[in-house]
C-alpha positions as CSV (number, residue, x, y, z in Angstrom):
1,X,18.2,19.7,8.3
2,X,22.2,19.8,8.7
3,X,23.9,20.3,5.7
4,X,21.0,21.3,3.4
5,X,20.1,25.1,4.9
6,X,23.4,26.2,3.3
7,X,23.3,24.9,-0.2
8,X,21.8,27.0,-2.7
9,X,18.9,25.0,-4.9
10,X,18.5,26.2,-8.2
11,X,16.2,24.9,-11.1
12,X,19.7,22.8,-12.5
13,X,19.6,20.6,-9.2
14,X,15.6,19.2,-10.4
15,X,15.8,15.9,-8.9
16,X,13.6,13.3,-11.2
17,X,10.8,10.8,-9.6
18,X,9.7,8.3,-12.3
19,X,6.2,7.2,-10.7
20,X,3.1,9.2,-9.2
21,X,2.3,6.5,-7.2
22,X,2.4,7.2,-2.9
23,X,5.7,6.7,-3.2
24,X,6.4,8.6,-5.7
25,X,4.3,11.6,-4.6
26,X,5.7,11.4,-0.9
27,X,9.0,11.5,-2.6
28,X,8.5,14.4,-4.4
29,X,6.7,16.1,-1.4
30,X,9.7,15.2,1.0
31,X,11.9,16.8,-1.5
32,X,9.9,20.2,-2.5
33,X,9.7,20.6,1.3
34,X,13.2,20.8,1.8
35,X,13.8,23.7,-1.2
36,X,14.4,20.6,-4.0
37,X,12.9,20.7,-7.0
38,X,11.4,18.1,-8.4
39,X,10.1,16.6,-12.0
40,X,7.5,14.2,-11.1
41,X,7.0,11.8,-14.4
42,X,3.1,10.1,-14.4
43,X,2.4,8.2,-17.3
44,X,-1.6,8.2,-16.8
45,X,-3.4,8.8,-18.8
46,X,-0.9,8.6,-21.9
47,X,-0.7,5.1,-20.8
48,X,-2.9,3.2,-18.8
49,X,-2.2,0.1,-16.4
50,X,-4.3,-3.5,-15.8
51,X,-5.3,-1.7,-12.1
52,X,-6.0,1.9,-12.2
53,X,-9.0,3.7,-13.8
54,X,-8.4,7.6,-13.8
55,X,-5.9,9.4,-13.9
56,X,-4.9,10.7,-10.3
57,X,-2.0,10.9,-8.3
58,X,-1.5,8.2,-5.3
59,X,-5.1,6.4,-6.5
60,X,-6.2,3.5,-4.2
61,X,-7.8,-0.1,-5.2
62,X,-9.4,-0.4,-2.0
63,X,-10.2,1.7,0.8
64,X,-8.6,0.0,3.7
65,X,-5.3,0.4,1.8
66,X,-3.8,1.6,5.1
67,X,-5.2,-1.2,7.2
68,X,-5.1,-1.0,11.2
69,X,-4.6,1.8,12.7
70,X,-3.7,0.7,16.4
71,X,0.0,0.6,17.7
72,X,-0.7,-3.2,18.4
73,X,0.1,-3.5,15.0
74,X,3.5,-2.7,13.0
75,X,2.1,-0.9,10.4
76,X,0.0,1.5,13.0
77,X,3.2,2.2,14.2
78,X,4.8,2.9,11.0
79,X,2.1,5.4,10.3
80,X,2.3,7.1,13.4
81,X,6.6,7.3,12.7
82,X,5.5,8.6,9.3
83,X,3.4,11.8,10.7
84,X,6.5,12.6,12.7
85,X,8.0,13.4,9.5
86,X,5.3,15.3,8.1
87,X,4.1,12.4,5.5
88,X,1.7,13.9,2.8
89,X,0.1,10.4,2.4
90,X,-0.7,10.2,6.5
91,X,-1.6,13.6,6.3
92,X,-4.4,13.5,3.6
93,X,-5.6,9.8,4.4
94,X,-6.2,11.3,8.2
95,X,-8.7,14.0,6.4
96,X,-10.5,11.4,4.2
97,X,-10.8,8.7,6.9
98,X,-13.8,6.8,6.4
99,X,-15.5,4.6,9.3
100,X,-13.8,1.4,10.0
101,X,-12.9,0.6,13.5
102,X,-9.9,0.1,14.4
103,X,-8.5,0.5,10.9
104,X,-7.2,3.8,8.9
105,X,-10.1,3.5,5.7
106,X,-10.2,6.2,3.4
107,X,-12.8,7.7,0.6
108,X,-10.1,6.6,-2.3
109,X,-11.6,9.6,-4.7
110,X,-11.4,12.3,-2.3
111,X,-7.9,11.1,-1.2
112,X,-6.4,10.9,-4.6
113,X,-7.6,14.8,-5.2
114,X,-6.3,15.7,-2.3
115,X,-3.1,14.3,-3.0
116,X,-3.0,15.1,-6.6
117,X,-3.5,18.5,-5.5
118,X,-0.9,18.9,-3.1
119,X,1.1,18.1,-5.9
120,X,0.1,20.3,-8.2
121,X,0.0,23.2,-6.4
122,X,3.5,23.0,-4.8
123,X,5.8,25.2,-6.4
124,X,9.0,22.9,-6.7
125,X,7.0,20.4,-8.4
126,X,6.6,20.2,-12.1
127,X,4.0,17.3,-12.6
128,X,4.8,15.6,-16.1
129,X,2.3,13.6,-17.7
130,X,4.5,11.1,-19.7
131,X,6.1,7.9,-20.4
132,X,9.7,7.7,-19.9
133,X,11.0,3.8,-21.4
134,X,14.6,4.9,-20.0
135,X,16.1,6.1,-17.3
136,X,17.5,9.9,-17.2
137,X,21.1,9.6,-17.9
138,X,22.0,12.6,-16.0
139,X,20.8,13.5,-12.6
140,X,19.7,12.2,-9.8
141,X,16.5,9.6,-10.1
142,X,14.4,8.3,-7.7
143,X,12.3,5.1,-9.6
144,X,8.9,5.0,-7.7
145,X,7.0,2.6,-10.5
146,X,5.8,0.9,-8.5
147,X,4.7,-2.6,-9.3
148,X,2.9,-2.4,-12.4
149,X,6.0,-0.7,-13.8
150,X,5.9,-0.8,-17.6
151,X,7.8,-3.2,-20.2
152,X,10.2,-0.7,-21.3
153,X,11.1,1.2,-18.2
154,X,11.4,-2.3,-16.2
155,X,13.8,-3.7,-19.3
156,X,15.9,-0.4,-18.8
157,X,15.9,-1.0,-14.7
158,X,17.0,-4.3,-15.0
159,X,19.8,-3.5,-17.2
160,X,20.8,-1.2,-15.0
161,X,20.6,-3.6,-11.7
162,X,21.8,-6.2,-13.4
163,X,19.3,-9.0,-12.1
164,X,16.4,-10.5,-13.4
165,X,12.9,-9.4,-11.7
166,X,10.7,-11.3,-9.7
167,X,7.1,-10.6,-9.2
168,X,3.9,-12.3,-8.0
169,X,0.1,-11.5,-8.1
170,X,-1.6,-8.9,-6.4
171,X,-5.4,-8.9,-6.3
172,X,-8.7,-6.6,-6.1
173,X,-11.6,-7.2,-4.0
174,X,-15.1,-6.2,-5.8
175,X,-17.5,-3.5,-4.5
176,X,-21.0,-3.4,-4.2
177,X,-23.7,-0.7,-3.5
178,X,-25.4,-0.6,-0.2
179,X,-28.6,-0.2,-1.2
180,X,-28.1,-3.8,-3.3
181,X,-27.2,-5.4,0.2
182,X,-30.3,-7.5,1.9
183,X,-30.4,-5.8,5.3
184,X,-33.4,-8.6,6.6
185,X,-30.3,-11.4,6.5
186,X,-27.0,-9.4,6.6
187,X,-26.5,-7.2,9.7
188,X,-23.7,-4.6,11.4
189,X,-21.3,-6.1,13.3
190,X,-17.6,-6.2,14.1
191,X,-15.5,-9.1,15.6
192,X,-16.8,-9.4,19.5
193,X,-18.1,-5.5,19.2
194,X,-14.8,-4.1,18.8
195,X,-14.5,-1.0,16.8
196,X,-18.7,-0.4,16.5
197,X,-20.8,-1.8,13.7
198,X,-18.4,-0.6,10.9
199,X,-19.0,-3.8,9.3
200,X,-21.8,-5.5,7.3
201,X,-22.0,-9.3,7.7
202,X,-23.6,-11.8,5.6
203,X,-24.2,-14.9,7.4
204,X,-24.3,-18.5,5.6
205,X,-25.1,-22.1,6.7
206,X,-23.3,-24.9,6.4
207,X,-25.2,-26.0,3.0
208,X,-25.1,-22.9,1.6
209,X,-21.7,-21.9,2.3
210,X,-20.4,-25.6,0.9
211,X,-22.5,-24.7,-2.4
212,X,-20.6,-20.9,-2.6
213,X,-17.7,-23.1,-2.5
214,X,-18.6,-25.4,-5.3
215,X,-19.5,-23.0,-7.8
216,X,-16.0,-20.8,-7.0
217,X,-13.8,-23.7,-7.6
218,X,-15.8,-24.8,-11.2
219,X,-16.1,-21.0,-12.0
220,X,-14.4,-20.0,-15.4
221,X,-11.2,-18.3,-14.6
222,X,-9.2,-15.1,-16.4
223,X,-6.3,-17.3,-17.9
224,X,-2.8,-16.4,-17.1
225,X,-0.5,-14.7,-19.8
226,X,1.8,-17.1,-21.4
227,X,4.8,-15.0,-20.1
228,X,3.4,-15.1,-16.8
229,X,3.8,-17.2,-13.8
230,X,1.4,-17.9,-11.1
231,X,2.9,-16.5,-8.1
232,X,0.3,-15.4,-5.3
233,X,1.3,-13.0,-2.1
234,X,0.1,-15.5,0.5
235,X,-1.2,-12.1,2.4
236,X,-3.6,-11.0,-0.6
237,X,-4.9,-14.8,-2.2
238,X,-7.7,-15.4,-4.4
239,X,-10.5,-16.9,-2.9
240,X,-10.6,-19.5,-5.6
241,X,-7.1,-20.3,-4.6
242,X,-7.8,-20.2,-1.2
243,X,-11.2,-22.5,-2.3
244,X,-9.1,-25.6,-4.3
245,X,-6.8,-26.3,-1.2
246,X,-9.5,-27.4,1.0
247,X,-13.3,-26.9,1.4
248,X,-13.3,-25.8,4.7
249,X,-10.4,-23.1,3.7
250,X,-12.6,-20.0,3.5
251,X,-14.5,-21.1,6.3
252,X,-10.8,-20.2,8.3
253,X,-10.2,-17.1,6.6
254,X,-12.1,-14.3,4.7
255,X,-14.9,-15.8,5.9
256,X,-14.8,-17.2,9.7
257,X,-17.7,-16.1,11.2
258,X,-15.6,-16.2,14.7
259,X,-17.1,-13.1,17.0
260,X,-20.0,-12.2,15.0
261,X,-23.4,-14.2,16.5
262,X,-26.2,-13.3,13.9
263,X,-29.1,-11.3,15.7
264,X,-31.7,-13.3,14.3
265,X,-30.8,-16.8,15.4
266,X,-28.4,-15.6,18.5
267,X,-26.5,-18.4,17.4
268,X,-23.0,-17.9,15.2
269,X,-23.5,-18.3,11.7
270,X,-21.2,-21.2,9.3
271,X,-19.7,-18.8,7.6
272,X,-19.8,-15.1,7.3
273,X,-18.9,-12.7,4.1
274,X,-18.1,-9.2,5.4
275,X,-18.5,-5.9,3.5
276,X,-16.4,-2.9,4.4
277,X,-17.5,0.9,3.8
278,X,-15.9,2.0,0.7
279,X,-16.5,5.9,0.2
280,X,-17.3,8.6,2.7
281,X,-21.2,8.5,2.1
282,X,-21.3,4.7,2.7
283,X,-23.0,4.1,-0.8
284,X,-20.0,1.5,-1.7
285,X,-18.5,-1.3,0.4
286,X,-16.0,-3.5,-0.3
287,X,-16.2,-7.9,0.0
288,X,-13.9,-8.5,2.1
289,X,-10.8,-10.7,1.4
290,X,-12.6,-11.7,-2.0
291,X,-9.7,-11.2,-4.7
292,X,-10.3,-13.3,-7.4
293,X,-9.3,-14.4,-11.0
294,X,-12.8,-15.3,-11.9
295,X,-14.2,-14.1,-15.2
296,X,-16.7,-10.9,-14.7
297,X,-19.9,-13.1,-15.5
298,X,-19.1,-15.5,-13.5
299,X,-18.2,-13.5,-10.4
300,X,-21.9,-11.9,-11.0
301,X,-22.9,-15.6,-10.7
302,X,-21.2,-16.7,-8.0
303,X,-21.5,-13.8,-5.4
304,X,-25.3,-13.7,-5.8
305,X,-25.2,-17.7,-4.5
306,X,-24.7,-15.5,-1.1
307,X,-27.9,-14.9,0.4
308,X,-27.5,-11.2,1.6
309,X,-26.3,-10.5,-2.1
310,X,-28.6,-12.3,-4.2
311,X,-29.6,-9.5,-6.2
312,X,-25.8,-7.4,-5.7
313,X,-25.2,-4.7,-7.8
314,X,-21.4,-4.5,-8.4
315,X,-19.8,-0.8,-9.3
316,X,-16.5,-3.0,-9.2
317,X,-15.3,-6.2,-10.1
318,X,-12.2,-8.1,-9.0
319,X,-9.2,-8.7,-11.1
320,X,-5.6,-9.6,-10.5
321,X,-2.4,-8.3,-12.2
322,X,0.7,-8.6,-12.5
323,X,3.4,-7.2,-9.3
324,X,6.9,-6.2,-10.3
325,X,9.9,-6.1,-7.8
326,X,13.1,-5.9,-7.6
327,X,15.4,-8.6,-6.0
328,X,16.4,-5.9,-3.2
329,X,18.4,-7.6,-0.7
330,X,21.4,-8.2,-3.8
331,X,21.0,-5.1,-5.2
332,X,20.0,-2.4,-3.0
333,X,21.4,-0.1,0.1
334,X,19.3,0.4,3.4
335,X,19.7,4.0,2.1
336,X,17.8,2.8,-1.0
337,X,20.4,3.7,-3.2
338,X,21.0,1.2,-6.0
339,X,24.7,-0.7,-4.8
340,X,25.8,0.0,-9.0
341,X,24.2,3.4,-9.6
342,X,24.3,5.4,-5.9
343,X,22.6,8.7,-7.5
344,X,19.8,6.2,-8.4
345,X,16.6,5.2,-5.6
346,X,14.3,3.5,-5.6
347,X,10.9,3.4,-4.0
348,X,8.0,1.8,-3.6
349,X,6.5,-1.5,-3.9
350,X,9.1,-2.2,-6.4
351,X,11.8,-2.8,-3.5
352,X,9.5,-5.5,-2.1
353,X,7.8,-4.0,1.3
354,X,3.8,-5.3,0.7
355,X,1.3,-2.5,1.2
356,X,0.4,1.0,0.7
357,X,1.5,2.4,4.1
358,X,5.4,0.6,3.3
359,X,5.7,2.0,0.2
360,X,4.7,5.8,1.0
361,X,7.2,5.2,4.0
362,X,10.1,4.2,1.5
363,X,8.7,7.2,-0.7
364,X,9.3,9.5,2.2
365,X,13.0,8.1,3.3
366,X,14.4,7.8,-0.4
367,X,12.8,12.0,-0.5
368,X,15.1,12.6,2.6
369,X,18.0,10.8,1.6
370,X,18.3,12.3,-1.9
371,X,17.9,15.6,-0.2
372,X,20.9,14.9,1.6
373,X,22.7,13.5,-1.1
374,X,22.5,16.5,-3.1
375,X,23.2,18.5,-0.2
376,X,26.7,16.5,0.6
377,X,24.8,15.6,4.0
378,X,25.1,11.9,5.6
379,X,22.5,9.6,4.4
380,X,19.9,8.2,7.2
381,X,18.6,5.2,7.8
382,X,16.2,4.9,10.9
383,X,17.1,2.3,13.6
384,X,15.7,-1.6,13.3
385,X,14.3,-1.0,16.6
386,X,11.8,1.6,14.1
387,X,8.8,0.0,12.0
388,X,10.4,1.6,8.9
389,X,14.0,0.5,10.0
390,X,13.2,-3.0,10.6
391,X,11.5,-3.5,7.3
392,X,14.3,-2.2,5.1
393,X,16.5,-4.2,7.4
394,X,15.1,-7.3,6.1
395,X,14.5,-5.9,2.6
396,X,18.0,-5.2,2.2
397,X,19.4,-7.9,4.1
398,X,22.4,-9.7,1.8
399,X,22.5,-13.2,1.4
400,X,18.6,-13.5,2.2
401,X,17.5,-16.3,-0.8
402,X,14.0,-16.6,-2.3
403,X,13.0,-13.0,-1.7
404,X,9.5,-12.3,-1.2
405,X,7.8,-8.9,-0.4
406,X,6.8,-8.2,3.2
407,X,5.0,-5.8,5.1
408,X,5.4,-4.1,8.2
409,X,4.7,-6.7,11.3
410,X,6.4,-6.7,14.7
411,X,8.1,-9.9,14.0
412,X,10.8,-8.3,12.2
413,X,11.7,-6.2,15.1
414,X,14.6,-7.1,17.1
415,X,13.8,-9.1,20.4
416,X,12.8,-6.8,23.9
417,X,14.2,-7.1,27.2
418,X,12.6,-8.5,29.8
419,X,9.5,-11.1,29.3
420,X,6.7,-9.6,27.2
421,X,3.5,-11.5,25.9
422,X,0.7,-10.3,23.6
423,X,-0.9,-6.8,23.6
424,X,1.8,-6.0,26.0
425,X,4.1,-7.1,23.9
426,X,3.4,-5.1,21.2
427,X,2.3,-1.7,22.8
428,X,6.1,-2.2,24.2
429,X,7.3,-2.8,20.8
430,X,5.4,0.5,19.7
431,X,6.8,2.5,22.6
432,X,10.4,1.6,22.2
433,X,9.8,2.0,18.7
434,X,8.4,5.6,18.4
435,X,10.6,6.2,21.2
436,X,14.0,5.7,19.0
437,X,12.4,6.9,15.9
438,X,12.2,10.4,17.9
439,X,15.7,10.4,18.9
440,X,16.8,9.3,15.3
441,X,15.1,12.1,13.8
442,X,16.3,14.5,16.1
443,X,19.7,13.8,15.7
444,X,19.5,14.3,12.4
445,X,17.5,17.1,12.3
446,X,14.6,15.6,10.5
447,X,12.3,16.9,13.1
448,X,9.1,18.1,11.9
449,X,8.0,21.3,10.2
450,X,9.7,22.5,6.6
451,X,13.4,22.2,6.2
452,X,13.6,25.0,3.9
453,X,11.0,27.3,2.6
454,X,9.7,27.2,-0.5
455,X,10.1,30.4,-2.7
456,X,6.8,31.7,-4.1
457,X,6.9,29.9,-7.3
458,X,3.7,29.0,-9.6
459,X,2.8,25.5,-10.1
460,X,3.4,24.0,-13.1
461,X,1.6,20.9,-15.0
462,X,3.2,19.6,-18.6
């Protein structure tokens, strides 16, 4: 990489990452890979959040965190830009891919280890399992919180941006075990037999369906906090949500039984709940678009009103909590450099891109760029024609009012020449895409393969 083969890294240049998130761990790895070293700061399992359970690096809610796979999708794109650049997160989620057609699933334990370990055993990395409530005052800092970032540390950010947060509700689907599943009513199917039988369907008629309804819009519900206010990610909404703003709502989402005829009538059912393949062994899958806010007992209650799940034996329940982000278009540089602290990134979900795969991407660009900072090279910033350069084009876009997160999708990229429709469309999207992604890397000598090698330090963990 120009500029940073000639500077001479010592242990005074550590470079600090608040956040073992996948941003924060694709930060780190950028970094370490180019001669940096890094102090990684993880505050699980001191301190716990609403959301995770262990205490792992990178740790997944749900399996299909990276979603589609396919270039006729922006976010298959960004992954495949990503691997051009050596991503950890790409490059551990490809060895723990689980089956799920056309989509990048992963088993979420095995991926976590593998990342943690990555990690761990890197020599420029110096793990740190604490708390910090303030920001380093010296130093360079990337902030990869993410969005459950905690009280203190988002008090201390937001003195430091000068802006108040925003933040809305993310949500977890439940899991159940497969053996719990009724195979003589559900069956294996995906939408018009694309992508194999990765999918377990339970089909419902019309009366039973209008009854699953019923009893999710009376269900108790997990109150929200006094200090919170109910604002819902329209791309992740709780089914009870989805439920009170029409009866026929579900029916024309999470659960439209378009595609999938039911072998035992031939016919296509009223409604349809899908389960997806949770872990590698295919002991655990996941319901489908089913976020909710309903009480444990009573999501027990309801689920089992679906026939294939009458007697469902849940290893997780859903929950929502709360997502912190930053107001990123006023305060932040397509470089991801704060406008009023420029030896200060951040990262993450906290900037406002929506989704696993955006936030490991903005892990890996802020990793480059304070690379380059520290190495008095020009910061980057790939081209909007790129997945990744069109998102933080409309992240950081000034003037942009009522900021909402987004992820990756081909209608942020800039408009193609000629007259394009559909698939088409977007395969030529993806080409001209990957196409200017590799000249952009070249030119800055991001190419792949290690910047710098990494002296033959041990690993440390504090």
């Amino acid at each position: 990489m120009p500029g940073c083969r000639s500077l001479k890294y010592d242990l005074q240049h550590r470079i600090h990452i608040i956040g073992g998130g996948l941003a924060g761990s694709e930060a780190a790895w950028q970094l370490a890979r180019r001669g940096v070293a890094v102090d990684l700061y993880e505050m699980r399992p001191v301190r716990g959040t609403e959301a995770h359970q262990g205490d792992q690096l990178a740790e997944l809610v749900c399996s299909n965190s990276f979603r589609n796979a396919s270039l006729e999708t922006a976010v298959g794109c960004l992954k495949d830009e990503m691997r051009r650049l050596d991503s950890l997160i790409l490059a551990v989620a490809d060895r723990c891919s689980v089956p799920a057609g056309a989509a990048l699933a992963v088993d979420r334990v095995r991926f976590a280890e593998g990342v943690t370990r990555a990690i761990v055993e890197h020599p420029r990395i110096q793990l740190r399992r604490q708390e910090l409530t303030a920001l380093p005052e010296s130093g360079m800092t990337i902030v990869a919180t993410g969005p459950l970032t905690s009280p203190a540390l988002s008090t201390a950010l937001e003195r430091l941006c000068g802006e108040r947060h925003l933040y809305f509700y993310d949500a977890i689907a439940p899991i159940v075990t497969a053996e719990s599943i009724d195979m003589t009513i559900a069956y294996r199917a995906s939408r018009y037999g694309k992508g194999g039988d990765d999918y377990v369907n339970c089909p419902m008629a019309r009366d039973e369906y209008y009854r699953f309804v019923d009893a999710v819009v009376a269900a108790e519900k997990v109150p929200a906090k006094q200090f919170e206010r109910t604002v819902y990610f329209e791309g992740c909404m709780p089914i009870e949500e989805m439920a009170r703003r029409g009866r026929d709502t579900l029916a024309f989402g999470p659960m439209r039984p378009v595609g999938l005829i039911d072998p035992r009538t031939g016919r296509r059912p009223f409604a349809v709940v899908q389960l997806r393949q949770d872990d590698a062994e295919g002991r655990l899958f996941n319901i489908v678009g089913f976020q909710t806010k309903m009480t444990y007992p009573e999501q027990r209650r309801v689920f089992r009103t679906i026939p294939a799940l009458a007697a469902a034996e849940f290893v997780r329940l859903g929950s929502l909590h709360r997502n912190t982000f930053v107001d990123s278009p006023s305060i932040l540089l397509p470089t991801l450099q704060l406008q009023a602290a420029r030896t200060t990134f951040l990262a993450g979900q906290i900037i406002g891109v929506e989704g696993y795969v955006e936030s490991a991407a903005a892990g890996l660009l802020a990793g480059i760029n304070a690379a380059r900072l520290l190495a008095g090279a020009p910061l980057v910033t790939p081209p909007a024609t790129t997945a990744l350069g069109a998102l933080l084009a409309y992240v950081t876009q000034r003037g942009r009012r009522e900021f909402q997160p987004m992820n990756a999708n081909y209608g942020l990229f800039p408009p193609l020449a000629g007259r394009w429709r559909g698939r088409e469309k977007k395969l030529k999207l993806a080409e001209r895409a990957l196409a200017d992604f590799d000249g952009w890397a070249v030119s800055h000598g991001l190419a792949s393969g290690p910047a710098v090698a990494a002296p033959s330090e041990s690993a440390s963990v504090s």
